[in-house]
C-alpha positions as CSV (number, residue, x, y, z in Angstrom):
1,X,187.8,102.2,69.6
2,X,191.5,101.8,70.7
3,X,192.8,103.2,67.8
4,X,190.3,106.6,67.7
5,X,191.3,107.2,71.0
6,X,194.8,107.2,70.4
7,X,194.4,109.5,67.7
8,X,192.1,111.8,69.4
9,X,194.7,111.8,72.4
10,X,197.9,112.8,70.4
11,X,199.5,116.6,71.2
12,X,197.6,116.1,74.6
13,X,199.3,116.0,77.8
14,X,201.7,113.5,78.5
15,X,200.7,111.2,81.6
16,X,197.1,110.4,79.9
17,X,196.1,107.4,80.4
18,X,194.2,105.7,77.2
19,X,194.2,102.1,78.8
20,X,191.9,103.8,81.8
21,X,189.6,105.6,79.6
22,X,189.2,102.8,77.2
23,X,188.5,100.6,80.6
24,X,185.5,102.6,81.5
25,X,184.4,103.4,78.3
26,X,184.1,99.2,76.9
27,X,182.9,98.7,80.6
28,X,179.7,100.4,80.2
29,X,179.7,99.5,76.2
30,X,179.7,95.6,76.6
31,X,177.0,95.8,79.7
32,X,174.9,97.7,77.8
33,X,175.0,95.0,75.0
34,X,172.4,92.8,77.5
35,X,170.8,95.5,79.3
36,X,168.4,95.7,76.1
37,X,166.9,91.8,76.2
38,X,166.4,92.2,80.0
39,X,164.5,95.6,79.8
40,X,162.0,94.6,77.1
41,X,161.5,91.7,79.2
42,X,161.0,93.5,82.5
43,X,159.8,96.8,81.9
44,X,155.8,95.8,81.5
45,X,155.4,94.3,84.3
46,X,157.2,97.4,86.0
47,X,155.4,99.9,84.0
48,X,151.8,97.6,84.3
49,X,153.0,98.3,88.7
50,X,153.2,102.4,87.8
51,X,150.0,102.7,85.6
52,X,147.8,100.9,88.2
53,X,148.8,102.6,91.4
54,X,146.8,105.3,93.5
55,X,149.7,106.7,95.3
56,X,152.5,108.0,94.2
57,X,156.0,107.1,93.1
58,X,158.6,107.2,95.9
59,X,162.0,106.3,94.8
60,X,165.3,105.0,96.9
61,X,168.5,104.0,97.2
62,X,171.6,104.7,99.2
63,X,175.6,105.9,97.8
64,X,176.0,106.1,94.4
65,X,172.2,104.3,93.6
66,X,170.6,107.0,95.6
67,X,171.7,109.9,93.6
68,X,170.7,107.6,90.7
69,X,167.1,107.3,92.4
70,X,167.0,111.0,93.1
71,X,167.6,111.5,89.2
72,X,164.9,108.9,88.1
73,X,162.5,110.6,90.3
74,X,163.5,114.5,88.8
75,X,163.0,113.0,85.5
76,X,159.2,111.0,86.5
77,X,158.1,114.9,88.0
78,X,159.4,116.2,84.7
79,X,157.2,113.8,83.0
80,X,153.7,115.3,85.3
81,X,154.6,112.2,87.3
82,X,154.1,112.8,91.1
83,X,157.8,111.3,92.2
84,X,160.1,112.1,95.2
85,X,163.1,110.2,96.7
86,X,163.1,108.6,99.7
87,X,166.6,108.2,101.5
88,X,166.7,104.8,103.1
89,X,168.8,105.8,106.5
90,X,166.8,109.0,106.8
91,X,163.4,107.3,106.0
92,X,163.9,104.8,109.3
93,X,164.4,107.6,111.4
94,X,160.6,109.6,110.5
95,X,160.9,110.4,106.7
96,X,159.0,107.3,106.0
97,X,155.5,109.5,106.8
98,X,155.8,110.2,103.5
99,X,155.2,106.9,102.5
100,X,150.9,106.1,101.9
101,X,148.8,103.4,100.3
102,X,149.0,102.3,97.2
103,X,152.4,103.6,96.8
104,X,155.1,102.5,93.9
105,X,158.5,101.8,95.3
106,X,161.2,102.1,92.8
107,X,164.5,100.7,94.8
108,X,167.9,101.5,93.3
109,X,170.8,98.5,94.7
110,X,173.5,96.8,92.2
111,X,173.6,94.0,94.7
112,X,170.1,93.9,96.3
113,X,171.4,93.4,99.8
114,X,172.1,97.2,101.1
115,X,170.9,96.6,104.6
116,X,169.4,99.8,105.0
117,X,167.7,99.5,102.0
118,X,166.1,95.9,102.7
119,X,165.5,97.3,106.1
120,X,163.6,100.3,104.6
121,X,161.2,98.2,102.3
122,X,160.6,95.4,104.9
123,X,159.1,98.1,106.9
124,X,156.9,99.3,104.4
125,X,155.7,96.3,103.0
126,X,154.3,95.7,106.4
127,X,153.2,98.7,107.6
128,X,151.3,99.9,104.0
129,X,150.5,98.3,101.3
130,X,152.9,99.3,98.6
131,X,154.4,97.4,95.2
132,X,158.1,97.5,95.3
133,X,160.0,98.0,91.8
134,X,163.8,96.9,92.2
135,X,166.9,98.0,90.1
136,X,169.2,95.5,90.3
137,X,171.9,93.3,88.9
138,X,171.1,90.7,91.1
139,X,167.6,88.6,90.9
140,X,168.1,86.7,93.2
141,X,168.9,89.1,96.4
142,X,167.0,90.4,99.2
143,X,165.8,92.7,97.4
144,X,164.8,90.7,94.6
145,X,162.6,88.2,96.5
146,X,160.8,90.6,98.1
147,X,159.8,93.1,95.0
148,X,156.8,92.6,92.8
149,X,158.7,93.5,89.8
150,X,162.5,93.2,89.5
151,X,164.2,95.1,86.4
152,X,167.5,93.7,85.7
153,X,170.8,95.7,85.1
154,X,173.4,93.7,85.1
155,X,177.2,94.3,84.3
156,X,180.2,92.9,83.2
157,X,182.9,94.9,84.8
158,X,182.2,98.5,86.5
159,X,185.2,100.1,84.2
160,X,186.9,101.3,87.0
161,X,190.1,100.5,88.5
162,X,190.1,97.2,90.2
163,X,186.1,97.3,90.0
164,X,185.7,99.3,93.1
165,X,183.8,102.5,92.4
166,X,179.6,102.1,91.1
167,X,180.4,103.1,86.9
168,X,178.4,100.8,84.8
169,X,176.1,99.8,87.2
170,X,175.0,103.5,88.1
171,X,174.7,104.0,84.6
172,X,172.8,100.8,83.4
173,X,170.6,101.9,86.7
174,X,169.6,105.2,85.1
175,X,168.9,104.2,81.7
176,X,166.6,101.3,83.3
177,X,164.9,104.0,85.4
178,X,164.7,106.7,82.9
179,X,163.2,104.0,80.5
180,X,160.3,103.3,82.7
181,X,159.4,107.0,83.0
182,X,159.6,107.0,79.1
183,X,157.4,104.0,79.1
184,X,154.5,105.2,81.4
185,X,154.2,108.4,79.6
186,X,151.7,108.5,77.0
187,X,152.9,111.0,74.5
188,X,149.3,111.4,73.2
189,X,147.8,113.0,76.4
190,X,151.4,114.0,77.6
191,X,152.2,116.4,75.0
192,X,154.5,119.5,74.4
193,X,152.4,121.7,76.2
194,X,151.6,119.6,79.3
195,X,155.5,119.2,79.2
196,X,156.0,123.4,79.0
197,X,154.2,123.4,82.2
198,X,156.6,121.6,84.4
199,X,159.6,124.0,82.6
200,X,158.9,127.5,82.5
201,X,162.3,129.1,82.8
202,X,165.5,128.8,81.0
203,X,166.1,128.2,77.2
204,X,164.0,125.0,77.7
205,X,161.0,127.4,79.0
206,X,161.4,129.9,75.7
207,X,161.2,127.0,73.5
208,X,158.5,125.2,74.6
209,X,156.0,128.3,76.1
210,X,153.8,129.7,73.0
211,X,153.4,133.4,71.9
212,X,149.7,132.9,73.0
213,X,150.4,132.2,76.7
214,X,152.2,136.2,77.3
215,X,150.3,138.2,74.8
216,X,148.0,140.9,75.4
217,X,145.1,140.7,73.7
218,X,141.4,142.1,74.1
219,X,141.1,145.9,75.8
220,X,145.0,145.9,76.5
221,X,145.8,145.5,72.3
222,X,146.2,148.5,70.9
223,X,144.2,148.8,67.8
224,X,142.6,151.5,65.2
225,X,141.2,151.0,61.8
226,X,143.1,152.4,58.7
227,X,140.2,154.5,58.0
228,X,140.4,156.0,61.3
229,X,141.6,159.6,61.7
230,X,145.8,160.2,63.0
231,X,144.4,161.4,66.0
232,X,142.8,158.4,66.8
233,X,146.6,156.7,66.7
234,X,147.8,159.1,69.1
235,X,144.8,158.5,71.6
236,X,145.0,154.7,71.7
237,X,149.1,154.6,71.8
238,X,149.0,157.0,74.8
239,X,146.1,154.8,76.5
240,X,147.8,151.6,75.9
241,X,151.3,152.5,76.6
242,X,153.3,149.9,74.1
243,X,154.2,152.6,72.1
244,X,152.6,151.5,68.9
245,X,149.4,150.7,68.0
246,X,148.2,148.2,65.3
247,X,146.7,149.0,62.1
248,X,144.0,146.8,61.3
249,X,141.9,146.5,57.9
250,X,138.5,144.4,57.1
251,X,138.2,141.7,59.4
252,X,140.7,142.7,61.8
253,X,143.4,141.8,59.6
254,X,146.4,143.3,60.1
255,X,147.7,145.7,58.1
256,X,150.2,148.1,59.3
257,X,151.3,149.8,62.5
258,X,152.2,153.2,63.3
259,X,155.0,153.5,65.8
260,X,156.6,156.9,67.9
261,X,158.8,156.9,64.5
262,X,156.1,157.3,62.4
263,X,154.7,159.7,64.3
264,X,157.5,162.1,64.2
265,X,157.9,161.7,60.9
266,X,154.8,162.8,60.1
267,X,154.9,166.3,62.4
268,X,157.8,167.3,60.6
269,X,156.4,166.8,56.9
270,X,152.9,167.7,57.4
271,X,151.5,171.4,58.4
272,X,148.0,169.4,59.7
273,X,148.4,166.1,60.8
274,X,145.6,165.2,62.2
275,X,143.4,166.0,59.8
276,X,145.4,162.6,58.1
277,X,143.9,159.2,58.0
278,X,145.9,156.7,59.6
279,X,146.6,154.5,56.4
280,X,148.4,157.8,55.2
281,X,150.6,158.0,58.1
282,X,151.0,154.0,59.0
283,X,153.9,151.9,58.0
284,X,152.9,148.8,56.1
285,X,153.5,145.3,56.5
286,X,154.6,145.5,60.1
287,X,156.8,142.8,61.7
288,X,154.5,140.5,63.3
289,X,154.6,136.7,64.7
290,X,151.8,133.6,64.9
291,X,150.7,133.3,68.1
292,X,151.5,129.3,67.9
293,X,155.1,130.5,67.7
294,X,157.3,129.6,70.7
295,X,158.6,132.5,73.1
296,X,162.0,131.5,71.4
297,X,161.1,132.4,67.9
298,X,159.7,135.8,69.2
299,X,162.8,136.2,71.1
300,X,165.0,136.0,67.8
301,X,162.6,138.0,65.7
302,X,163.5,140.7,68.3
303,X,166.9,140.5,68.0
304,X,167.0,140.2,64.1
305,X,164.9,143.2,63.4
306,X,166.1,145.5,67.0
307,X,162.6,146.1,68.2
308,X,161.1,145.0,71.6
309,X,157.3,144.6,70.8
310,X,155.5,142.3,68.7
311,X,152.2,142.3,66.7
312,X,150.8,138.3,67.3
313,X,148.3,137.2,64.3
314,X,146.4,134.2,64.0
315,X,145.0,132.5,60.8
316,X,144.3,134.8,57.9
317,X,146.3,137.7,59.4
318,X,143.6,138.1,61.9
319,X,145.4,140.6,64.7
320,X,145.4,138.4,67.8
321,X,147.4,140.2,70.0
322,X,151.0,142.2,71.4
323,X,153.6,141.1,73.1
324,X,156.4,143.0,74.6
325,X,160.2,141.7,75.6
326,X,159.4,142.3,78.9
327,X,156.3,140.2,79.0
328,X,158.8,137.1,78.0
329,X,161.5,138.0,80.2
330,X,159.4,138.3,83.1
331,X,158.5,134.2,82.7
332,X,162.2,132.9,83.5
Protein backbone atom coordinates (compact mmCIF):
# COMPACT_ATOMS: atom_id res chain seq x y z
CA UNK A 1 0.00 0.00 0.00
CA UNK A 2 3.01 2.20 0.99
CA UNK A 3 4.46 2.01 -2.13
CA UNK A 4 1.09 2.99 -4.39
CA UNK A 5 0.74 5.77 -2.30
CA UNK A 6 3.93 7.14 -2.82
CA UNK A 7 3.52 6.92 -6.38
CA UNK A 8 0.11 8.33 -6.51
CA UNK A 9 1.52 11.27 -4.26
CA UNK A 10 4.47 12.35 -6.60
CA UNK A 11 4.18 16.05 -8.44
CA UNK A 12 1.69 16.80 -5.49
CA UNK A 13 2.34 19.34 -3.02
CA UNK A 14 5.17 19.29 -1.02
CA UNK A 15 4.30 19.09 2.89
CA UNK A 16 1.92 15.87 2.27
CA UNK A 17 2.14 13.68 4.59
CA UNK A 18 2.07 9.81 3.31
CA UNK A 19 2.99 8.40 6.87
CA UNK A 20 -0.53 10.13 8.12
CA UNK A 21 -2.66 8.87 5.33
CA UNK A 22 -1.17 5.47 5.39
CA UNK A 23 -1.99 5.67 9.41
CA UNK A 24 -5.66 6.04 8.94
CA UNK A 25 -5.95 4.21 5.98
CA UNK A 26 -4.24 0.46 7.57
CA UNK A 27 -6.12 1.65 10.82
CA UNK A 28 -9.51 1.05 9.53
CA UNK A 29 -7.97 -1.87 7.06
CA UNK A 30 -6.54 -4.16 9.90
CA UNK A 31 -9.93 -3.56 12.17
CA UNK A 32 -11.96 -4.42 9.56
CA UNK A 33 -9.96 -7.83 9.20
CA UNK A 34 -12.13 -9.01 12.62
CA UNK A 35 -15.06 -6.98 12.34
CA UNK A 36 -16.34 -9.86 9.80
CA UNK A 37 -16.15 -13.10 12.42
CA UNK A 38 -17.84 -10.85 15.10
CA UNK A 39 -20.81 -9.63 12.83
CA UNK A 40 -21.79 -13.10 11.47
CA UNK A 41 -21.76 -14.04 14.94
CA UNK A 42 -23.87 -11.19 16.31
CA UNK A 43 -26.02 -9.94 13.86
CA UNK A 44 -28.95 -12.80 14.29
CA UNK A 45 -29.57 -12.38 17.40
CA UNK A 46 -29.73 -8.43 16.67
CA UNK A 47 -31.65 -8.82 13.62
CA UNK A 48 -33.96 -11.86 15.44
CA UNK A 49 -34.49 -8.37 18.26
CA UNK A 50 -35.62 -5.97 14.95
CA UNK A 51 -37.90 -8.64 13.19
CA UNK A 52 -39.93 -9.36 16.36
CA UNK A 53 -40.57 -5.94 17.69
CA UNK A 54 -44.03 -3.87 17.65
CA UNK A 55 -42.53 -0.59 18.00
CA UNK A 56 -40.25 1.03 16.26
CA UNK A 57 -36.59 1.51 15.83
CA UNK A 58 -35.12 4.44 17.77
CA UNK A 59 -31.46 4.83 17.49
CA UNK A 60 -28.71 6.77 19.83
CA UNK A 61 -25.55 7.89 20.56
CA UNK A 62 -23.71 10.94 21.51
CA UNK A 63 -20.29 12.86 19.51
CA UNK A 64 -18.98 11.25 16.81
CA UNK A 65 -21.42 7.83 17.48
CA UNK A 66 -24.44 9.86 17.32
CA UNK A 67 -24.06 11.17 13.84
CA UNK A 68 -23.17 7.56 13.17
CA UNK A 69 -26.65 6.56 14.81
CA UNK A 70 -28.40 9.37 12.90
CA UNK A 71 -26.97 7.77 9.61
CA UNK A 72 -28.04 4.05 10.61
CA UNK A 73 -31.42 5.28 11.24
CA UNK A 74 -31.58 7.52 7.55
CA UNK A 75 -30.47 4.39 6.01
CA UNK A 76 -33.35 1.80 8.17
CA UNK A 77 -36.30 4.68 6.80
CA UNK A 78 -34.65 4.29 3.47
CA UNK A 79 -35.17 0.65 3.74
CA UNK A 80 -39.44 1.27 4.61
CA UNK A 81 -38.11 0.83 8.20
CA UNK A 82 -39.88 3.15 10.75
CA UNK A 83 -36.36 4.58 12.37
CA UNK A 84 -35.47 7.94 14.07
CA UNK A 85 -32.61 9.06 16.35
CA UNK A 86 -32.76 9.71 19.67
CA UNK A 87 -30.14 12.22 21.17
CA UNK A 88 -29.14 10.92 24.55
CA UNK A 89 -28.69 14.58 26.44
CA UNK A 90 -31.75 15.90 24.70
CA UNK A 91 -33.87 12.66 25.35
CA UNK A 92 -33.41 13.18 29.43
CA UNK A 93 -34.72 16.45 29.14
CA UNK A 94 -38.54 15.41 27.39
CA UNK A 95 -37.50 13.92 23.93
CA UNK A 96 -37.69 10.48 25.43
CA UNK A 97 -41.80 10.72 24.75
CA UNK A 98 -40.90 9.44 21.80
CA UNK A 99 -39.88 6.39 23.13
CA UNK A 100 -43.19 3.42 23.34
CA UNK A 101 -43.51 -0.26 23.96
CA UNK A 102 -42.02 -2.68 22.29
CA UNK A 103 -39.37 -0.38 21.05
CA UNK A 104 -35.76 -1.48 19.41
CA UNK A 105 -32.99 0.48 20.82
CA UNK A 106 -29.97 0.58 18.66
CA UNK A 107 -27.11 2.40 21.01
CA UNK A 108 -24.03 3.62 19.16
CA UNK A 109 -20.71 3.90 22.06
CA UNK A 110 -17.01 2.66 21.22
CA UNK A 111 -16.51 2.35 24.94
CA UNK A 112 -20.04 1.46 26.33
CA UNK A 113 -19.67 3.73 29.26
CA UNK A 114 -20.91 7.35 27.79
CA UNK A 115 -22.78 8.40 30.94
CA UNK A 116 -25.44 10.09 29.17
CA UNK A 117 -25.95 7.23 27.17
CA UNK A 118 -26.15 4.48 30.06
CA UNK A 119 -28.19 7.09 31.74
CA UNK A 120 -30.60 7.33 28.75
CA UNK A 121 -31.17 3.51 28.44
CA UNK A 122 -31.44 2.88 32.23
CA UNK A 123 -34.30 5.06 32.12
CA UNK A 124 -36.00 3.29 29.43
CA UNK A 125 -35.47 -0.01 30.35
CA UNK A 126 -37.44 0.82 33.40
CA UNK A 127 -39.90 3.04 32.42
CA UNK A 128 -41.06 0.82 28.98
CA UNK A 129 -40.35 -2.25 27.92
CA UNK A 130 -37.80 -1.97 25.19
CA UNK A 131 -34.76 -4.43 23.70
CA UNK A 132 -31.56 -2.58 23.64
CA UNK A 133 -29.18 -3.29 20.57
CA UNK A 134 -25.50 -1.99 21.48
CA UNK A 135 -22.57 -0.93 19.10
CA UNK A 136 -19.66 -1.41 20.78
CA UNK A 137 -16.08 -2.34 20.99
CA UNK A 138 -16.36 -3.16 24.42
CA UNK A 139 -18.56 -6.34 25.69
CA UNK A 140 -18.06 -6.02 28.72
CA UNK A 141 -19.25 -2.24 29.49
CA UNK A 142 -22.22 -0.65 30.92
CA UNK A 143 -23.67 -0.78 28.08
CA UNK A 144 -22.90 -4.22 27.28
CA UNK A 145 -24.48 -5.74 30.42
CA UNK A 146 -27.42 -4.16 30.19
CA UNK A 147 -28.32 -4.78 26.17
CA UNK A 148 -30.17 -7.86 24.88
CA UNK A 149 -27.92 -8.06 22.07
CA UNK A 150 -24.41 -6.65 21.83
CA UNK A 151 -22.80 -6.31 18.20
CA UNK A 152 -19.14 -6.01 18.46
CA UNK A 153 -16.86 -3.50 16.56
CA UNK A 154 -13.81 -3.54 17.80
CA UNK A 155 -10.45 -1.77 16.69
CA UNK A 156 -6.96 -1.91 16.65
CA UNK A 157 -5.90 1.67 16.46
CA UNK A 158 -8.39 4.70 15.47
CA UNK A 159 -5.72 5.78 12.61
CA UNK A 160 -5.45 9.02 13.88
CA UNK A 161 -2.78 10.91 15.42
CA UNK A 162 -2.05 9.73 18.83
CA UNK A 163 -5.52 7.73 18.75
CA UNK A 164 -7.55 10.65 19.83
CA UNK A 165 -10.23 11.46 17.36
CA UNK A 166 -13.36 8.49 16.75
CA UNK A 167 -11.82 7.06 12.87
CA UNK A 168 -12.07 3.36 12.83
CA UNK A 169 -14.39 3.01 15.40
CA UNK A 170 -17.10 5.41 13.69
CA UNK A 171 -16.47 3.56 10.71
CA UNK A 172 -16.61 -0.19 11.89
CA UNK A 173 -19.94 1.45 13.82
CA UNK A 174 -21.58 2.23 10.49
CA UNK A 175 -20.81 -0.80 8.62
CA UNK A 176 -22.21 -2.87 11.79
CA UNK A 177 -25.36 -0.67 11.68
CA UNK A 178 -25.84 -0.53 8.00
CA UNK A 179 -25.34 -4.40 7.98
CA UNK A 180 -28.30 -4.97 10.20
CA UNK A 181 -30.57 -2.81 8.07
CA UNK A 182 -29.33 -4.95 5.11
CA UNK A 183 -30.08 -8.04 7.09
CA UNK A 184 -33.75 -7.20 8.18
CA UNK A 185 -34.73 -6.30 4.79
CA UNK A 186 -36.13 -9.01 2.80
CA UNK A 187 -35.37 -8.26 -0.77
CA UNK A 188 -38.29 -10.40 -1.84
CA UNK A 189 -41.14 -8.20 -0.44
CA UNK A 190 -38.80 -5.17 -0.23
CA UNK A 191 -38.25 -4.71 -3.85
CA UNK A 192 -37.30 -1.86 -6.36
CA UNK A 193 -40.41 -0.44 -6.38
CA UNK A 194 -41.29 -0.38 -2.61
CA UNK A 195 -37.63 1.22 -2.59
CA UNK A 196 -38.80 4.08 -5.45
CA UNK A 197 -41.25 5.02 -2.97
CA UNK A 198 -39.13 6.28 -0.18
CA UNK A 199 -36.85 8.26 -3.18
CA UNK A 200 -38.84 10.12 -5.54
CA UNK A 201 -36.56 13.03 -6.41
CA UNK A 202 -33.11 13.30 -7.74
CA UNK A 203 -31.30 11.02 -10.23
CA UNK A 204 -32.07 8.21 -7.70
CA UNK A 205 -35.95 9.14 -8.22
CA UNK A 206 -35.59 9.06 -12.33
CA UNK A 207 -33.98 5.73 -12.16
CA UNK A 208 -36.08 3.92 -10.05
CA UNK A 209 -39.85 5.54 -10.83
CA UNK A 210 -41.36 3.67 -14.00
CA UNK A 211 -42.86 5.26 -17.23
CA UNK A 212 -46.21 3.77 -15.97
CA UNK A 213 -46.46 5.81 -12.71
CA UNK A 214 -46.58 9.67 -14.87
CA UNK A 215 -48.27 8.59 -18.02
CA UNK A 216 -51.48 9.64 -19.21
CA UNK A 217 -53.52 7.09 -20.27
CA UNK A 218 -57.35 6.47 -20.75
CA UNK A 219 -59.59 9.80 -21.91
CA UNK A 220 -56.37 12.09 -21.50
CA UNK A 221 -54.31 9.78 -24.51
CA UNK A 222 -54.71 11.16 -27.51
CA UNK A 223 -55.70 8.56 -29.99
CA UNK A 224 -57.40 8.06 -33.63
CA UNK A 225 -57.42 5.12 -35.83
CA UNK A 226 -55.44 5.14 -39.21
CA UNK A 227 -58.55 4.75 -40.98
CA UNK A 228 -59.97 7.73 -39.49
CA UNK A 229 -60.45 10.91 -41.55
CA UNK A 230 -57.28 14.06 -41.08
CA UNK A 231 -59.87 15.96 -39.55
CA UNK A 232 -60.36 13.71 -36.91
CA UNK A 233 -56.39 14.29 -36.08
CA UNK A 234 -56.89 17.84 -35.82
CA UNK A 235 -60.06 17.47 -33.42
CA UNK A 236 -58.46 15.08 -30.89
CA UNK A 237 -54.77 17.07 -30.83
CA UNK A 238 -56.66 20.32 -30.14
CA UNK A 239 -58.85 18.49 -27.32
CA UNK A 240 -55.98 16.86 -25.69
CA UNK A 241 -53.50 19.51 -25.89
CA UNK A 242 -50.02 17.35 -26.22
CA UNK A 243 -49.73 18.41 -29.52
CA UNK A 244 -49.70 15.06 -31.23
CA UNK A 245 -51.97 12.48 -31.22
CA UNK A 246 -51.20 8.65 -31.66
CA UNK A 247 -51.95 6.68 -34.54
CA UNK A 248 -53.20 3.38 -33.67
CA UNK A 249 -53.96 0.28 -36.00
CA UNK A 250 -55.86 -3.29 -35.11
CA UNK A 251 -55.83 -3.79 -31.61
CA UNK A 252 -54.72 -0.57 -30.48
CA UNK A 253 -51.29 -1.18 -31.69
CA UNK A 254 -49.43 1.61 -32.38
CA UNK A 255 -48.68 2.66 -35.49
CA UNK A 256 -47.73 6.13 -36.21
CA UNK A 257 -48.35 9.54 -34.93
CA UNK A 258 -49.04 12.70 -36.55
CA UNK A 259 -47.46 15.74 -34.91
CA UNK A 260 -48.06 19.92 -35.56
CA UNK A 261 -45.10 19.09 -38.28
CA UNK A 262 -47.04 16.79 -40.05
CA UNK A 263 -49.75 18.78 -40.06
CA UNK A 264 -48.17 21.70 -41.75
CA UNK A 265 -46.69 19.72 -44.08
CA UNK A 266 -49.65 18.45 -45.26
CA UNK A 267 -51.54 22.10 -45.80
CA UNK A 268 -48.92 23.12 -47.92
CA UNK A 269 -48.87 20.02 -50.39
CA UNK A 270 -52.43 19.23 -50.40
CA UNK A 271 -55.32 21.57 -52.06
CA UNK A 272 -58.04 19.29 -49.59
CA UNK A 273 -56.66 17.95 -46.63
CA UNK A 274 -59.17 16.82 -44.87
CA UNK A 275 -60.81 14.92 -47.18
CA UNK A 276 -57.19 12.68 -46.31
CA UNK A 277 -57.20 9.62 -44.20
CA UNK A 278 -54.94 9.81 -41.38
CA UNK A 279 -52.56 6.90 -42.47
CA UNK A 280 -51.87 9.21 -45.58
CA UNK A 281 -50.89 12.17 -43.54
CA UNK A 282 -49.23 10.21 -40.31
CA UNK A 283 -45.54 9.64 -39.83
CA UNK A 284 -44.74 6.03 -39.23
CA UNK A 285 -42.94 4.23 -36.68
CA UNK A 286 -43.11 6.96 -34.07
CA UNK A 287 -40.60 7.25 -31.18
CA UNK A 288 -42.13 5.48 -28.41
CA UNK A 289 -41.06 3.83 -24.84
CA UNK A 290 -42.28 0.58 -22.69
CA UNK A 291 -44.15 1.74 -19.97
CA UNK A 292 -41.82 -0.65 -17.61
CA UNK A 293 -39.05 1.76 -18.66
CA UNK A 294 -37.63 4.02 -15.81
CA UNK A 295 -38.32 7.91 -15.88
CA UNK A 296 -34.49 7.86 -16.63
CA UNK A 297 -34.64 6.00 -19.91
CA UNK A 298 -37.47 8.32 -21.08
CA UNK A 299 -35.54 11.16 -19.92
CA UNK A 300 -32.54 10.19 -22.39
CA UNK A 301 -34.80 9.16 -25.26
CA UNK A 302 -35.83 12.84 -25.07
CA UNK A 303 -32.69 14.17 -25.26
CA UNK A 304 -31.35 11.80 -28.01
CA UNK A 305 -34.13 12.38 -30.46
CA UNK A 306 -35.01 16.57 -29.19
CA UNK A 307 -38.69 15.92 -28.52
CA UNK A 308 -40.60 16.47 -25.20
CA UNK A 309 -43.49 13.86 -25.47
CA UNK A 310 -43.59 10.28 -25.53
CA UNK A 311 -45.84 7.53 -26.95
CA UNK A 312 -45.75 4.55 -23.81
CA UNK A 313 -46.59 0.90 -25.32
CA UNK A 314 -47.00 -2.19 -23.56
CA UNK A 315 -46.70 -5.81 -24.88
CA UNK A 316 -47.29 -6.30 -28.49
CA UNK A 317 -47.15 -2.55 -29.29
CA UNK A 318 -50.35 -2.12 -27.51
CA UNK A 319 -50.58 1.94 -27.07
CA UNK A 320 -50.67 2.32 -23.31
CA UNK A 321 -50.24 5.76 -22.86
CA UNK A 322 -48.25 9.61 -23.28
CA UNK A 323 -45.97 11.13 -21.25
CA UNK A 324 -44.76 14.57 -21.47
CA UNK A 325 -41.24 16.16 -20.03
CA UNK A 326 -43.08 18.05 -17.84
CA UNK A 327 -45.04 15.29 -16.30
CA UNK A 328 -41.37 13.84 -15.19
CA UNK A 329 -39.93 17.03 -14.19
CA UNK A 330 -42.75 17.86 -12.06
CA UNK A 331 -41.85 14.52 -9.68
CA UNK A 332 -38.35 15.87 -8.32
Amino acid sequence: MKKALKKNLSGAKKGIDEDKILMALCAVEGSLKGLRESLLLDIPNAVSLLKKRKGNIITTGIGKSGFIAQKIAATFTSLGERALYLHPAEALHGDSGVVAQRDVIIAVSYSGQSTELVKLLAYLKKQFTVSVISITGNPASSLSVMSDAVVRAAITKEGSPHDIAPMASTTLALIAGDTLASALVNPKKFTHKEFAKFHPGGSLGLSLRLVSSVMHQGEHLPSVDKEEKFSSALMEINAKKFGITAVVGNNQVLVGVITDGDIRRTLLKCESPLKLSVKDCMTSNPKSIAQSATLKEAIEMMEKNKITTLLVTGSKGRLEGIVHIHDILGTL
